[in-house]
N, C-alpha and C positions, 0 to 999 in steps of 0.2 A: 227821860224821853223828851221833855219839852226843853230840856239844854241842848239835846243832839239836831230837835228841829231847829232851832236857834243856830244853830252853829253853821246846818245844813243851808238855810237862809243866807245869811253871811258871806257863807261862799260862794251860791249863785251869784246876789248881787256884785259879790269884788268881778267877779268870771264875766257877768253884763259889762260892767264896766270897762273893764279891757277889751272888752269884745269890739263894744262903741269907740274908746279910746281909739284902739290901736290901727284902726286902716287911718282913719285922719293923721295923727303923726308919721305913719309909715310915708303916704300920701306926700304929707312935705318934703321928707327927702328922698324920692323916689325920681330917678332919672332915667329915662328912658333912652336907648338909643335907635337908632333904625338904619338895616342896612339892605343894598338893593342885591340878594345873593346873585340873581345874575349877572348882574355888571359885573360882581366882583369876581364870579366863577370864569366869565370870560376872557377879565383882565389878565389872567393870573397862565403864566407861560406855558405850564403842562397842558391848560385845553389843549392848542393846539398840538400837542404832542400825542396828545389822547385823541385826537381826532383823526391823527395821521395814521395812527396808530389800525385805529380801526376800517380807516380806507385801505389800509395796505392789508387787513387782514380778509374783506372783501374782494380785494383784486387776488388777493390768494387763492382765494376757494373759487374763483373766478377764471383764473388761472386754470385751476386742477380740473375743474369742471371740462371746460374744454376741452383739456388733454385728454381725459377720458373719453369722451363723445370720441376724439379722432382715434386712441387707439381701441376701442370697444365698436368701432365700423367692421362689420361684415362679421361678426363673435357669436357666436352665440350667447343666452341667456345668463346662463350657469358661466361662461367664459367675461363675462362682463363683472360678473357679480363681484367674481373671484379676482379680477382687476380693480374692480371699488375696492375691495377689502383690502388688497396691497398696496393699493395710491394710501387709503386711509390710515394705515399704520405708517408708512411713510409721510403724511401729512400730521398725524396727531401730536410729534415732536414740536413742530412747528407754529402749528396753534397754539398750543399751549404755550410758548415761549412768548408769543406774541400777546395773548390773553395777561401773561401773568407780567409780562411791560405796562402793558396799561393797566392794571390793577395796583400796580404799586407808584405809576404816573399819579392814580385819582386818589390811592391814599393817602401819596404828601401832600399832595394839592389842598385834598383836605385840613390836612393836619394844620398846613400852611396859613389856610382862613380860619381856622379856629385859633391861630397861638395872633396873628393878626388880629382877629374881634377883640380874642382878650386882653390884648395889649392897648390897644386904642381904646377899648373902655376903663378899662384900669385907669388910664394918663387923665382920661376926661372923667373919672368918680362916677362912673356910670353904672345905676344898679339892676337892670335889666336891657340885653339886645334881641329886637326881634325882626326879622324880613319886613320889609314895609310893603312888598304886595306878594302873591300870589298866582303862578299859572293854571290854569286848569282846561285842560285840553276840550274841546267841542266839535269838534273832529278828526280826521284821521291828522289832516294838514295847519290845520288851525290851534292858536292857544289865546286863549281872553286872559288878558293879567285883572285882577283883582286887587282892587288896596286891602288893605288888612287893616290899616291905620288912613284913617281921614284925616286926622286931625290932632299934632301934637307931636311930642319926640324929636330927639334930635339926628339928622343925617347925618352917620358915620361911614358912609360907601366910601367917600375918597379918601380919608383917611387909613382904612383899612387897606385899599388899593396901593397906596403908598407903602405901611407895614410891611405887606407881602412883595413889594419890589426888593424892602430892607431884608426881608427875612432871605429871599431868595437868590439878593449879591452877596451875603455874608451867610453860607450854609457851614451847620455847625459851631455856630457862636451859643 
């Protein structure tokens, strides 16, 4: 019994010990990068594809709107209704088509800053990337950016910015 408390001792303290050890070594080679994701998300040519994307689907249903009002004048209730229902099956090809444009815009886009970050941290031995600030909205029209990092880490925004032009002349490499 008094070998296994022995034994049990033992292991705590090797377990302390690493415990202690290991953020300081870790510490030294631990490199940080930092990237500003909006810059980069703005940089990157699908935004504006994605933006247009959803202006044009606004002017659609803006569009349809209208049409409606003009031919739902002098209809009755029940005759309007039954005119919504058929614009909207007539419309719901549409949207959807426009919808699922920009959804496959935002998820190269993505993919695009993600194979980017990882690339540029890889080249620079970089063993953690993180956003260096923060939006957080404070009203309807308003955003306060927030640092996340005061102090420390290295700027990788235009680097990545760079990547994702290479990623995005050479599609499919």
């Amino acid at each position: 019994m008094r070998r296994s408390n022995s034994l049990v001792g033992l292991i705590l303290i090797a377990i302390a010990i690493l415990v202690i050890a290991i953020p300081g070594w870790a510490a030294e080679k631990a490199t940080v990068g930092l990237i500003d994701i909006n810059k980069i998300l703005d940089a990157h040519p699908n935004t504006q594809k994605i933006l247009d994307a959803e202006k044009k689907l606004q002017e659609e249903m803006e569009k349809r709107q209208t049409e409606l009002n003009e031919k739902g004048k002098g209809k009755t209730r029940e005759e309007v209704q039954k005119l919504e229902e058929e614009m909207n099956a007539e419309w719901a090809p549409v949207r959807d088509q426009i919808l699922k444009e920009r959804q496959d815009l935002i998820n190269q886009r993505y993919s695009d800053v993600i194979a980017a970050v990882k690339k540029v941290a890889e080249s620079q031995k970089l063993t953690l990337v993180i956003r260096s600030e923060l939006r957080i909205p404070v009203s309807q029209n308003e955003l306060l950016e927030m640092p996340i990092v005061f102090y420390g880490g290295i700027d990788i925004t235009d680097q990545v910015i760079e990547e994702i032009k290479n990623i995005v002349a050479a599609p499919g490499e």
